[in-house]
Backbone as ProteinMPNN parsed JSONL, in Angstrom:
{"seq_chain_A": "XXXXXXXXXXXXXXXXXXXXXXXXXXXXXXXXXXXXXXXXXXXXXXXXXXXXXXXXXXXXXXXXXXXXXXXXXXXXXXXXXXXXXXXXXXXXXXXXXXXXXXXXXXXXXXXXXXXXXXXXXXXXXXXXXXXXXXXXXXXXXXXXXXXXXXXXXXXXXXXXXXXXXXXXXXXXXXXXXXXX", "coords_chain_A": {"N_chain_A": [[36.812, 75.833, 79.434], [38.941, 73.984, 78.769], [41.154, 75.693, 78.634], [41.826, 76.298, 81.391], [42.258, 73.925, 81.977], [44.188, 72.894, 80.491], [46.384, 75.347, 81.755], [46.429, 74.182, 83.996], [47.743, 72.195, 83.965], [50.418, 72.906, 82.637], [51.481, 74.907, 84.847], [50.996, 72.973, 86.851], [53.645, 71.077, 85.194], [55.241, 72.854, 85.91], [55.623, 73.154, 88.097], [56.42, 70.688, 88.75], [58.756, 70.322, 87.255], [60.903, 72.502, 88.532], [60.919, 71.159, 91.598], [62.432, 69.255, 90.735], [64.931, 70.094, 91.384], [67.512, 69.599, 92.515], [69.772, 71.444, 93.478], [70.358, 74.815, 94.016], [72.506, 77.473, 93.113], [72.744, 80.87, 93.757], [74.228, 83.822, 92.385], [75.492, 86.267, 92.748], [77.907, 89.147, 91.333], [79.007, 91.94, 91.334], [79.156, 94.186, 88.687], [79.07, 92.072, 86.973], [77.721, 91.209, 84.052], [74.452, 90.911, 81.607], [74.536, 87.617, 80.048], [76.996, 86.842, 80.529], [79.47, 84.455, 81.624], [79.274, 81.948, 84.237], [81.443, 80.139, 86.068], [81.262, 77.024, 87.662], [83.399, 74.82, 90.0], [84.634, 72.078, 91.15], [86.967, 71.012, 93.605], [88.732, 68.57, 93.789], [91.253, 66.744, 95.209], [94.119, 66.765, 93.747], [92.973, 68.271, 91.691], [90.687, 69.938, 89.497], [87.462, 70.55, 89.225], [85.364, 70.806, 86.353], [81.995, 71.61, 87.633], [79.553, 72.8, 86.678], [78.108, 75.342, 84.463], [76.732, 78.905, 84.07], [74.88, 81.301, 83.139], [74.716, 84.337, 82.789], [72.226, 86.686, 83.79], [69.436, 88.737, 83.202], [69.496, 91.025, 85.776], [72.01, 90.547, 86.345], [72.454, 88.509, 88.214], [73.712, 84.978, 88.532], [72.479, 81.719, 88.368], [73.142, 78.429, 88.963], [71.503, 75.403, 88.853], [70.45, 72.148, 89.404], [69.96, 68.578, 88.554], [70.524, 66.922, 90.021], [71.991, 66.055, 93.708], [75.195, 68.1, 94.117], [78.578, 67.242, 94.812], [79.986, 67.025, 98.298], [82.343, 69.26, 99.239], [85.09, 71.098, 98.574], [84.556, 74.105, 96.642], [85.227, 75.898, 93.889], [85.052, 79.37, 92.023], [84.438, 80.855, 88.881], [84.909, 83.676, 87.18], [83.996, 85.684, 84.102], [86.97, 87.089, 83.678], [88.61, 85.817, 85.103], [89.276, 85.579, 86.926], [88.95, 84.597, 90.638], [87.402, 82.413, 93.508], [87.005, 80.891, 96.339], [84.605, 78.183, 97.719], [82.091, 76.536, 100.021], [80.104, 73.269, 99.532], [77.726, 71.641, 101.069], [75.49, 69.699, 102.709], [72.768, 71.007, 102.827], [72.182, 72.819, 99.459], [71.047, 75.221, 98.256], [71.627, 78.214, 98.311], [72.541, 81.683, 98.34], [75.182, 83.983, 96.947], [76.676, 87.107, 97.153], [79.032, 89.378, 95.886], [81.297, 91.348, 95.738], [83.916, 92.212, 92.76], [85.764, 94.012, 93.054], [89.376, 94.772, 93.315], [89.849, 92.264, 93.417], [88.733, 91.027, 96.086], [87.294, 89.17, 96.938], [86.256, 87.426, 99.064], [86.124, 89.292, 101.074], [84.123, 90.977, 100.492], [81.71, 89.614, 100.747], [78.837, 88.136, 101.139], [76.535, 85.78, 102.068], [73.608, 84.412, 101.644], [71.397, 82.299, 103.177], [73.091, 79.662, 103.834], [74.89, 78.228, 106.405], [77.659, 77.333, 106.557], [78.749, 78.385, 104.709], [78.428, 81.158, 105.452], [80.197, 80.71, 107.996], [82.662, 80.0, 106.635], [83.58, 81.844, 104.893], [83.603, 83.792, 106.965], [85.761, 83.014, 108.798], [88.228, 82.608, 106.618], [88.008, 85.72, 106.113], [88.8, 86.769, 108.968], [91.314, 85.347, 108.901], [92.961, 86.305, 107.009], [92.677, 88.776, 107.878], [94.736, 88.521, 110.118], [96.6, 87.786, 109.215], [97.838, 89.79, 108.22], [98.688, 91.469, 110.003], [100.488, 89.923, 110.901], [102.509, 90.097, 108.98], [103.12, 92.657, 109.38], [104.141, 92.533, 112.098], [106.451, 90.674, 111.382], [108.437, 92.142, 109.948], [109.143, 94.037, 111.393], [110.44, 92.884, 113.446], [112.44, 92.182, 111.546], [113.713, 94.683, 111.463], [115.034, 95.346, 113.668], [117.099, 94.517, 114.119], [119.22, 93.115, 115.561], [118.953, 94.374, 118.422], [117.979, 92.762, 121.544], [116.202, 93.172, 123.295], [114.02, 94.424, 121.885], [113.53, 92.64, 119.992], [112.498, 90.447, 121.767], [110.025, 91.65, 122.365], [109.029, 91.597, 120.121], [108.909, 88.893, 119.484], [107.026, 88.265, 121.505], [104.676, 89.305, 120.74], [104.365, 88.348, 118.691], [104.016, 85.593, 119.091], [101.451, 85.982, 121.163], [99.552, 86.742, 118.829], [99.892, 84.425, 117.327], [98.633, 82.421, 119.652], [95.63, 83.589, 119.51], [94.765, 83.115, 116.801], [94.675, 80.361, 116.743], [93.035, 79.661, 119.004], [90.865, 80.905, 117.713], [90.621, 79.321, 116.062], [90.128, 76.9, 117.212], [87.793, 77.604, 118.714], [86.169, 77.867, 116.612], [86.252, 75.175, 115.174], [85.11, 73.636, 117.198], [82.739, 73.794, 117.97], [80.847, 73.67, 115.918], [80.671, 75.147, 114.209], [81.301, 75.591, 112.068], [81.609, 73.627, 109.566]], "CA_chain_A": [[37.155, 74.701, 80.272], [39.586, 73.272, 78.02], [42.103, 76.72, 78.824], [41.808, 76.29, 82.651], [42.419, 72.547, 82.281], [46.272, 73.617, 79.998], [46.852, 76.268, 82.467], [46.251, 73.484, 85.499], [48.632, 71.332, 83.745], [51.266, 73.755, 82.844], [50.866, 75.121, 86.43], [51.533, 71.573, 87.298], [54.625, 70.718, 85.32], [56.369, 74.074, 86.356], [56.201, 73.247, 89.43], [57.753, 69.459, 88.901], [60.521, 70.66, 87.062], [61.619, 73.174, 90.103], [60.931, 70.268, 92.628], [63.429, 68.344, 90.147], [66.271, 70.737, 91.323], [68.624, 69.438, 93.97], [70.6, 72.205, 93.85], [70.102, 76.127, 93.304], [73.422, 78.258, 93.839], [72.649, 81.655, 93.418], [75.497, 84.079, 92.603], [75.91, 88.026, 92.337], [78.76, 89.354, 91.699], [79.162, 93.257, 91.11], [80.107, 94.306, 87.511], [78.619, 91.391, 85.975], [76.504, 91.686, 83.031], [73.582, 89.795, 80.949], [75.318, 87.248, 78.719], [78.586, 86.944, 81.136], [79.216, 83.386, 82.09], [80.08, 82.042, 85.706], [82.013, 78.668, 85.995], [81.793, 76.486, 89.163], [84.25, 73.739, 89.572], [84.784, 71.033, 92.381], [88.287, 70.64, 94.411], [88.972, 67.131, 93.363], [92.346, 66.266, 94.933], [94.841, 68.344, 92.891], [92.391, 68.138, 89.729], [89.665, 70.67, 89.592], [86.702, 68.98, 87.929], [83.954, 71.919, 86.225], [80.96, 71.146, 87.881], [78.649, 73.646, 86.325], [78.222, 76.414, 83.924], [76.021, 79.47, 84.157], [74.447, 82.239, 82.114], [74.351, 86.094, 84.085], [70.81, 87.031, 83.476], [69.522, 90.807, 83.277], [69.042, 91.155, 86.834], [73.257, 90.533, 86.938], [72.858, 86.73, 88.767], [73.931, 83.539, 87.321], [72.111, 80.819, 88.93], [73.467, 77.156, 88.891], [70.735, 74.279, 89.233], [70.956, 70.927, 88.452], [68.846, 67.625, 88.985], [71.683, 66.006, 90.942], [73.179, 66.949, 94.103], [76.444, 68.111, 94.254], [78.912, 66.394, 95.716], [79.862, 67.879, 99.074], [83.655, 69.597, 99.45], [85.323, 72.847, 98.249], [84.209, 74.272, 95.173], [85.872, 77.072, 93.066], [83.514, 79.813, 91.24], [85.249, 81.502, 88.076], [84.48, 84.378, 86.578], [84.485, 85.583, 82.694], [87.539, 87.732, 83.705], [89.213, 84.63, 85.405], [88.972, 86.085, 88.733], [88.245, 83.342, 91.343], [87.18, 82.368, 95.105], [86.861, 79.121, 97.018], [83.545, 78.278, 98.621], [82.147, 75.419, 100.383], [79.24, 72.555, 99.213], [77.62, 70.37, 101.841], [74.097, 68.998, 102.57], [72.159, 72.382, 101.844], [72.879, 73.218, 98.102], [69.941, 76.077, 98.405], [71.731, 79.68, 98.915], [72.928, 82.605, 97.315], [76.477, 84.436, 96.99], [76.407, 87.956, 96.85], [79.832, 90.22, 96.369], [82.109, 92.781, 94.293], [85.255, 91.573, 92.669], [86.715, 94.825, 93.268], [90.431, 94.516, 93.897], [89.724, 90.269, 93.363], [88.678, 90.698, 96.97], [85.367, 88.598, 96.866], [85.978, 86.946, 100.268], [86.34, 90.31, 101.831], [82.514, 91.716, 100.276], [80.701, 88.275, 100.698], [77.427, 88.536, 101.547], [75.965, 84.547, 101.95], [72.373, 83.927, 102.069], [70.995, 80.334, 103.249], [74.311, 78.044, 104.223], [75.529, 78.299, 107.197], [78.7, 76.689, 106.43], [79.799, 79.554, 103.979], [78.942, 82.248, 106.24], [81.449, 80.631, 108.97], [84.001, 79.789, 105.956], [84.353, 83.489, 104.85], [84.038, 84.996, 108.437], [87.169, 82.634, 108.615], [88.838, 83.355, 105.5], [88.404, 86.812, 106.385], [89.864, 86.279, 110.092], [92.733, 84.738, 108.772], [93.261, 87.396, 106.268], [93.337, 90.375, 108.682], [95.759, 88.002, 111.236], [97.672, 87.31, 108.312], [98.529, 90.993, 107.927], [99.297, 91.391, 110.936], [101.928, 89.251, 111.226], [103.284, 90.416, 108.875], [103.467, 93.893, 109.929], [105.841, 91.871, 113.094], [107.985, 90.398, 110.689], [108.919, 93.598, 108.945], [109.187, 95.351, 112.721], [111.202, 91.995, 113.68], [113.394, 92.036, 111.017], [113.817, 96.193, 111.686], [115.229, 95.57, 114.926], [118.73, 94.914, 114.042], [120.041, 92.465, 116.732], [118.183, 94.66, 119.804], [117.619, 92.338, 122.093], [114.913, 93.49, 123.786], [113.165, 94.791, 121.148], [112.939, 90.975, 119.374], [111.75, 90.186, 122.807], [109.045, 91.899, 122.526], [107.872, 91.576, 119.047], [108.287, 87.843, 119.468], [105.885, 87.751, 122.766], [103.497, 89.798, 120.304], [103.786, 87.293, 117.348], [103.3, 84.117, 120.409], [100.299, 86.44, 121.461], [98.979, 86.946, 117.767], [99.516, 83.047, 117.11], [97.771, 82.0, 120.293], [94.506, 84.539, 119.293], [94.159, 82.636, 115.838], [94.442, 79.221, 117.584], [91.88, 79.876, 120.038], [89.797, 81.493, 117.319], [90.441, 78.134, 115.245], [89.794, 76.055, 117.895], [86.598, 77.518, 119.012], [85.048, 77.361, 115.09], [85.745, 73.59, 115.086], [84.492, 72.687, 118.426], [81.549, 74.137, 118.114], [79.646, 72.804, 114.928], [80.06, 76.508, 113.296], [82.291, 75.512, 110.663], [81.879, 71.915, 109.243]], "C_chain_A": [[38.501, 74.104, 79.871], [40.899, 74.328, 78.186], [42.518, 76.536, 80.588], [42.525, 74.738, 82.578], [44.592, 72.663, 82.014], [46.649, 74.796, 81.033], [46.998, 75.09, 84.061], [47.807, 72.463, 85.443], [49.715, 71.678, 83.379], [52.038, 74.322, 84.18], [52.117, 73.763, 86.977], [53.064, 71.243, 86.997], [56.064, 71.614, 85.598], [56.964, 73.385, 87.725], [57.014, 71.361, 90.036], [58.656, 69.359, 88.775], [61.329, 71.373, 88.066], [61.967, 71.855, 91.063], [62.499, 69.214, 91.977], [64.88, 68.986, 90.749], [67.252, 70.224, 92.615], [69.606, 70.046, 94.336], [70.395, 73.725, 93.565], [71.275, 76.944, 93.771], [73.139, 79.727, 93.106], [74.112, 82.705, 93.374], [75.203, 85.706, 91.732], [76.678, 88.527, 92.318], [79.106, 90.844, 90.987], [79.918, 93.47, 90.135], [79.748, 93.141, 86.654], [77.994, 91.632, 84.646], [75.725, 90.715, 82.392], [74.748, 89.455, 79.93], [76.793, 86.643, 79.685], [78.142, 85.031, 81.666], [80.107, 82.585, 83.457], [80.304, 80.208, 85.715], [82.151, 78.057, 87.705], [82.445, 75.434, 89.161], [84.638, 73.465, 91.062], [86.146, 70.823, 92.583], [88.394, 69.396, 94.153], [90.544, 66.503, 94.152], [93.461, 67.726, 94.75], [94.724, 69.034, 91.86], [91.087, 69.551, 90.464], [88.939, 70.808, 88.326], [85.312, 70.706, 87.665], [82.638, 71.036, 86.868], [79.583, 71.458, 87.372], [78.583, 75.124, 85.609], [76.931, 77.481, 84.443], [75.848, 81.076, 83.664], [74.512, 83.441, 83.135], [73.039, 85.97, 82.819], [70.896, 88.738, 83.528], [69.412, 91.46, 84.644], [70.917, 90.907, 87.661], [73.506, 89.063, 88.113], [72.9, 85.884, 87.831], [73.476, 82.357, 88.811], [72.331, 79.515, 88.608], [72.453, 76.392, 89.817], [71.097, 73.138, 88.528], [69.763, 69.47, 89.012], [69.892, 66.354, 89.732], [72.332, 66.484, 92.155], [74.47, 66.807, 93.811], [77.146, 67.464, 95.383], [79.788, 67.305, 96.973], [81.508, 68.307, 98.895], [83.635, 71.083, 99.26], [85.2, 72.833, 96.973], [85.017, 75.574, 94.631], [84.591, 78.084, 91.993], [84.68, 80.559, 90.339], [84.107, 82.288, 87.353], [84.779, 84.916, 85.255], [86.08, 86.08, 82.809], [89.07, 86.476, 84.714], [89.751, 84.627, 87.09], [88.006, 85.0, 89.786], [88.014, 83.342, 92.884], [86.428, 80.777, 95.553], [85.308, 79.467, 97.689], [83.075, 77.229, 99.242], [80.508, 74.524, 100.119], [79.19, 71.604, 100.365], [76.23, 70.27, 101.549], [73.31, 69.901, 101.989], [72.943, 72.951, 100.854], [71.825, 74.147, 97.866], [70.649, 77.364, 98.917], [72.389, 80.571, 97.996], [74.481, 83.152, 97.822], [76.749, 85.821, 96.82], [78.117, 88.72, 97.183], [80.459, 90.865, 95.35], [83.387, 91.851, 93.962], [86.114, 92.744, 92.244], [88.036, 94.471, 93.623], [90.981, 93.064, 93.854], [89.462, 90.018, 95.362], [86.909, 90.27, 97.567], [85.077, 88.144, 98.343], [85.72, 87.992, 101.199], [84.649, 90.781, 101.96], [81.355, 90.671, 100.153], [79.991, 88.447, 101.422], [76.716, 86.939, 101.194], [74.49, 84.409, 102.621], [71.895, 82.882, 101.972], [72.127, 79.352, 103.603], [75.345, 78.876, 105.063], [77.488, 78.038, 107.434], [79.36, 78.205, 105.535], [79.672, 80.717, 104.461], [80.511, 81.803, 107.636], [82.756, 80.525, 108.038], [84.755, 81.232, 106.051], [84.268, 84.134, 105.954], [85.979, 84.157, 108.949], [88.686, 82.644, 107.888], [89.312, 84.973, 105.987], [89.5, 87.691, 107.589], [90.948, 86.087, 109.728], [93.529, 85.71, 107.781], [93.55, 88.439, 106.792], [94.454, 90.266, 109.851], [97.086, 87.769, 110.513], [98.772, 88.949, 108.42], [99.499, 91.545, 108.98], [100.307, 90.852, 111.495], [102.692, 89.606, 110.323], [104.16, 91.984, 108.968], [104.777, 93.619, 111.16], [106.393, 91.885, 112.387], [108.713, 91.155, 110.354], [109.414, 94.145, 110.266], [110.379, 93.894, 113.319], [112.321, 92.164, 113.116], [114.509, 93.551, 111.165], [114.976, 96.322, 112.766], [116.658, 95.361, 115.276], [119.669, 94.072, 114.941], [119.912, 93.561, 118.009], [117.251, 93.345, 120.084], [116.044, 91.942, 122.492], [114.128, 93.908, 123.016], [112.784, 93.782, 120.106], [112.14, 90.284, 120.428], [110.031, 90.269, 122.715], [108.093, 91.817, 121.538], [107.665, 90.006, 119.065], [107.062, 87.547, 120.99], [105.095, 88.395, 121.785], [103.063, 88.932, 119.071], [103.431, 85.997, 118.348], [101.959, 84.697, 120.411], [99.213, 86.161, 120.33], [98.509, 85.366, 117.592], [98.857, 82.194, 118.283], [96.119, 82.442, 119.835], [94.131, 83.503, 118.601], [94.059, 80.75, 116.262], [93.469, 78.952, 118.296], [90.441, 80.163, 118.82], [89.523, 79.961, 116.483], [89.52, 76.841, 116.179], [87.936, 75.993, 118.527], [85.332, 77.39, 117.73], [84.858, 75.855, 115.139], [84.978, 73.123, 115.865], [83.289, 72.952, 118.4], [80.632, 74.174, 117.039], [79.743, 74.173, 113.959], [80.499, 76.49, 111.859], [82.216, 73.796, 110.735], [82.172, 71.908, 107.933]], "O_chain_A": [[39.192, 73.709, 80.811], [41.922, 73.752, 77.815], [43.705, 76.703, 80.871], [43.477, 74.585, 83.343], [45.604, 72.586, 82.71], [47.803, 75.091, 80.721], [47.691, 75.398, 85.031], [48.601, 72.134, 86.325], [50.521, 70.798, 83.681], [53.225, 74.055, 84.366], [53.307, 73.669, 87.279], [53.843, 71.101, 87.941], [57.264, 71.343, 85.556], [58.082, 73.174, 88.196], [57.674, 70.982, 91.003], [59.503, 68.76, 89.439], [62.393, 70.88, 88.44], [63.139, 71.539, 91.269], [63.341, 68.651, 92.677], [65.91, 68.339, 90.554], [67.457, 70.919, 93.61], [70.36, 69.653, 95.227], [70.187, 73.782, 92.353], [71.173, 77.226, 94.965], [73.304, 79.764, 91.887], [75.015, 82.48, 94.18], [74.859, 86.036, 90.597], [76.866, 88.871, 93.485], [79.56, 90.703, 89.851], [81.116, 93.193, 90.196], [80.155, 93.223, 85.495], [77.892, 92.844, 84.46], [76.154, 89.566, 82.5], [75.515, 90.177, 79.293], [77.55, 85.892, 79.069], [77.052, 84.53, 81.939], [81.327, 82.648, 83.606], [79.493, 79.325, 85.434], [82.855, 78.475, 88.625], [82.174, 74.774, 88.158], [84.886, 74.298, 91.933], [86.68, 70.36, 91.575], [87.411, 69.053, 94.81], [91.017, 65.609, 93.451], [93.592, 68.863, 95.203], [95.426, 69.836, 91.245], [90.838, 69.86, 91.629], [89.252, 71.015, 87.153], [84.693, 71.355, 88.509], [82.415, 69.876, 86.524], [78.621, 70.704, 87.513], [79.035, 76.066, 86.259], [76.109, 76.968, 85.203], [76.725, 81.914, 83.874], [74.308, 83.235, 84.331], [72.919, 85.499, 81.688], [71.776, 89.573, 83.74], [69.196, 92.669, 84.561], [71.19, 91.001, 88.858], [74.567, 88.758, 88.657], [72.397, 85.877, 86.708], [74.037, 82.273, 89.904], [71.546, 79.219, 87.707], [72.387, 76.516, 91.04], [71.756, 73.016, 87.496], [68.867, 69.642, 89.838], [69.763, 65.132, 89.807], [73.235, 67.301, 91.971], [74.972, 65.776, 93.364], [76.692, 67.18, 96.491], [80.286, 68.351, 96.556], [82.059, 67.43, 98.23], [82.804, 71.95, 99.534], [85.554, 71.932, 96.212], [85.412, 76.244, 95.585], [83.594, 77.639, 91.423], [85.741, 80.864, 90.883], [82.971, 81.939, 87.03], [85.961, 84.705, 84.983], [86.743, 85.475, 81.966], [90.286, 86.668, 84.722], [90.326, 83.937, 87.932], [86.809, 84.72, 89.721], [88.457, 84.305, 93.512], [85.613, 79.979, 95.092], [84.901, 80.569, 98.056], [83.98, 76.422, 99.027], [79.574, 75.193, 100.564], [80.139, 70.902, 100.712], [75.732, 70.615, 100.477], [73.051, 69.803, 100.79], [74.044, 73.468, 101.043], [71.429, 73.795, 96.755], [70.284, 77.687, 100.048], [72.768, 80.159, 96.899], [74.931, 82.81, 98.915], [77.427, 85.775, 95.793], [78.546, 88.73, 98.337], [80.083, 90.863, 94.178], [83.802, 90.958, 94.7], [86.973, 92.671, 91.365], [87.959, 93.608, 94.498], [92.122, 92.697, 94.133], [89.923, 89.02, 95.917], [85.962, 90.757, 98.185], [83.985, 88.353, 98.871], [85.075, 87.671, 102.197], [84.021, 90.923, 103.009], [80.289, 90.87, 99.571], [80.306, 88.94, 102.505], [76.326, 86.821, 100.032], [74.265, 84.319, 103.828], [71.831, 82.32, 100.879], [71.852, 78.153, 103.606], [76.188, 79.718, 104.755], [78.255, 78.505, 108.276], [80.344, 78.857, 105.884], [80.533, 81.543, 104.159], [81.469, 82.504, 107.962], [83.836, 80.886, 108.505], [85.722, 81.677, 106.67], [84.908, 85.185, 106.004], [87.006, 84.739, 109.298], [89.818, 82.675, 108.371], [90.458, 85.382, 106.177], [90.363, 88.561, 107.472], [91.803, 86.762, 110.301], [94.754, 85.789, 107.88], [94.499, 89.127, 106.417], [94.989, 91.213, 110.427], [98.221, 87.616, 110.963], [99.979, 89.088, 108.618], [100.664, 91.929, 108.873], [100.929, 91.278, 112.469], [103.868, 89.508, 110.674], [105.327, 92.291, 108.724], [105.88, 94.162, 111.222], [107.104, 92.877, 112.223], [109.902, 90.854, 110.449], [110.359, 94.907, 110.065], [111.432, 94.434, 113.66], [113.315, 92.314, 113.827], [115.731, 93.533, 111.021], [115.756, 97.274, 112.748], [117.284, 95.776, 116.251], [120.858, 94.383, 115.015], [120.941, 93.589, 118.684], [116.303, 92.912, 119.428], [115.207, 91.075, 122.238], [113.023, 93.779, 123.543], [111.814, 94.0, 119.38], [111.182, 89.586, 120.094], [109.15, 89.428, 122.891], [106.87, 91.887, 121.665], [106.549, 89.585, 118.761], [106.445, 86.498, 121.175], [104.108, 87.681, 121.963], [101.945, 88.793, 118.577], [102.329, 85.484, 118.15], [101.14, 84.08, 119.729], [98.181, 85.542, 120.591], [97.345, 84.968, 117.649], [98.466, 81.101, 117.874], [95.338, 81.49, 119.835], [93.328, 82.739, 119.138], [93.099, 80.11, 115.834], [92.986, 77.825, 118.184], [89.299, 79.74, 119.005], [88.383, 79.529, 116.311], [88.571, 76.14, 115.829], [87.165, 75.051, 118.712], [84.158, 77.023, 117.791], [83.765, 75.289, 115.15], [84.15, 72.275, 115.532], [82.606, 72.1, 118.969], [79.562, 74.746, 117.247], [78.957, 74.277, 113.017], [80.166, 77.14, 110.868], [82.602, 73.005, 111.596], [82.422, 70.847, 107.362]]}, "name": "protein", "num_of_chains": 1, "seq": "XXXXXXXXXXXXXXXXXXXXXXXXXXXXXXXXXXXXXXXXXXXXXXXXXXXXXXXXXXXXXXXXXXXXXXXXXXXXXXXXXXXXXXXXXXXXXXXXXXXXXXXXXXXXXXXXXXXXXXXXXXXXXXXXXXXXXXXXXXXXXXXXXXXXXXXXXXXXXXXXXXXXXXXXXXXXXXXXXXXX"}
């Protein structure tokens, strides 16, 4: 009786301490290892304030909880290797982060489970990253062109074109609640 009763109450305060958590950020990041330690740190301004340390486990995640939420903005995640990537904190502090830091291109292999907000960030990030290139592939074909006329003509109607696209694409993330 007296084993059932410590197992009821054990039981019990497991599951208060969890309930205590107001925040769980889960975080995988390919190449990790047990022992490795993952740093998250809050956009402050022009200061960038640590917000949270965290252990890699054997299973290669480092999970950041805490009994406070976080406060909402852009956060920074650092890795032992000092390899970094922006991410974003709002009302739900409940999801995971899953990606490689092959190449340091984490935004590229992000894989977000639970927060809506950081799947629209990095589909944006990423957007802006493959529009980015693209322009500058013009510039280079702009600058190529030597004082032809017509052939600045045409790469600037394709950089107008390009910079209308990402406008439109900007415009329809804000307006529409997908990105806050």
């Amino acid at each position: 009786m007296n084993k059932i009763i410590v197992l009821m109450l054990l039981a019990l305060l497991g599951q208060m301490s969890y309930a205590q958590n107001l925040y769980e950020i889960k975080v995988k990041i390919k190449g990790l290892k047990k022992g490795d330690t993952l740093l998250m740190a809050n956009h402050f301004g022009e200061k960038i304030l640590r917000a949270d340390t965290a252990i890699v486990n054997k299973q290669g995640v480092g999970v950041f909880t805490g009994s406070k939420k976080l406060y909402r903005g852009m956060y920074l995640m650092a890795t032992p290797d000092y390899k970094t990537y922006d991410f974003v904190i709002n009302d739900d502090q409940f999801f995971e982060m899953i990606t490689d830091s092959a190449k340091n291109e984490f935004q590229k292999n992000m894989v977000i489970k639970g927060s809506e907000e950081n799947e629209a960030f990095f589909k944006y990030i990423n957007y802006i990253a493959e529009k980015s290139k693209e322009k500058e592939v013009l510039s280079q074909e702009l600058k190529s062109v030597d004082g032809d006329s017509l052939k600045m003509k045409q790469v600037d109607v394709k950089l107008e074109a390009l910079n209308k696209e990402v406008l439109a694409f900007q415009d329809n993330i804000f307006n529409n609640d997908e990105f806050v």
